[in-house]
C-alpha positions as CSV (number, residue, x, y, z in Angstrom):
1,X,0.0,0.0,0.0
2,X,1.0,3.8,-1.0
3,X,1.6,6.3,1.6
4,X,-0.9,7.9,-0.4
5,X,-3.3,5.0,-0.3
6,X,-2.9,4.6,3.6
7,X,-3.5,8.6,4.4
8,X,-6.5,7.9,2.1
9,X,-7.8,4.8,3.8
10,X,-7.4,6.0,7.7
11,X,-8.7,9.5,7.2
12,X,-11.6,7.6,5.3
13,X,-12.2,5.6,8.6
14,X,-11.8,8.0,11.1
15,X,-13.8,10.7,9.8
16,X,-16.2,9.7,7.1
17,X,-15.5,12.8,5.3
18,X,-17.9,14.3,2.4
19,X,-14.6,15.4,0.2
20,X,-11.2,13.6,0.5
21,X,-8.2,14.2,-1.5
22,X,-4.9,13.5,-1.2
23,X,-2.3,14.9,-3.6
24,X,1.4,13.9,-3.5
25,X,3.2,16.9,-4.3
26,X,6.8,15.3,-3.8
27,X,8.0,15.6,-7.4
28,X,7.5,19.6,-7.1
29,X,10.0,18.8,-4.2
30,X,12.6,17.0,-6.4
31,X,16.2,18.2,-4.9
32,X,14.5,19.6,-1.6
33,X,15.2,18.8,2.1
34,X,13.1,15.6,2.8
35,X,12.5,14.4,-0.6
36,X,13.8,10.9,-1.6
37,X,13.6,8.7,-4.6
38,X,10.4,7.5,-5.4
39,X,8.5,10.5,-4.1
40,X,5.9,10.2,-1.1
41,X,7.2,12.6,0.8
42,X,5.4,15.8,0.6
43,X,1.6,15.5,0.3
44,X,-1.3,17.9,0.3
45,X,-4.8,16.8,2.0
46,X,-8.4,18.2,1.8
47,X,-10.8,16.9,3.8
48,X,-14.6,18.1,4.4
49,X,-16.0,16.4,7.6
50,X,-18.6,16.6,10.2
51,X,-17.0,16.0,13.0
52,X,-14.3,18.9,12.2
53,X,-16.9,21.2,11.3
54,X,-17.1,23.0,15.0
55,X,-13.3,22.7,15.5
56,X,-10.5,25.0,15.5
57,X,-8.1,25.6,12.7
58,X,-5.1,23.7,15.2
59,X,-7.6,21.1,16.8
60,X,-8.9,20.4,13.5
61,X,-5.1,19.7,12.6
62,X,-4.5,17.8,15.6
63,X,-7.6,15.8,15.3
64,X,-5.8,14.5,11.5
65,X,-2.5,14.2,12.7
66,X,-4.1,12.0,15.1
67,X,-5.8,9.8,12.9
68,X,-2.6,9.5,10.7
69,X,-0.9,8.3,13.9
70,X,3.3,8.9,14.8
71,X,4.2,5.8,12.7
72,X,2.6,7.7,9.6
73,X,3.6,11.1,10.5
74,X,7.4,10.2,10.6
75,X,7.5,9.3,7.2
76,X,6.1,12.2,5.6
77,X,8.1,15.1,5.4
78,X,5.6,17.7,4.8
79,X,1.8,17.7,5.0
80,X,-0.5,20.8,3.7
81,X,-3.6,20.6,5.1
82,X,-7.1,22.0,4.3
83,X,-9.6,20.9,6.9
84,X,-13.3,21.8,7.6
85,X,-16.4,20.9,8.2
């Protein structure tokens, strides 16, 4: 499974979201600090959910990083997020 494909799959579970998308951005990265070969590294995420609706702009990026987990958030190197509800 992609990095893109698990991102995909556990913000899918968690949240249930209206609008998911998840863009890997790594190759606009090519030469940058944190990119590798094979790309993966930099992604960009927009997610429309419920649940994030009455959230904060930092809670509603806690409440993702969270669903990501510390094992999937060490292996990314940057993540642009656009979260609401």
């Amino acid at each position: 499974m992609t990095i893109s494909e698990e991102i995909r799959q556990r913000l899918q579970t968690r949240f249930a979201p209206e609008l998911l998308a998840v863009v890997d951005e790594s190759e606009g990265h090519r030469g940058h600090a944190g990119w590798r070969e094979g790309g993966e590294t930099h992604f960009r995420v927009r997610i429309r959910a419920a649940e994030l609706g009455p959230m904060s702009r930092l809670a509603r990026h806690r409440a993702v990083h969270g669903a990501l987990g510390p094992g999937l958030m060490a292996r990314l190197h940057a993540l642009a997020l656009e979260a609401d509800g």
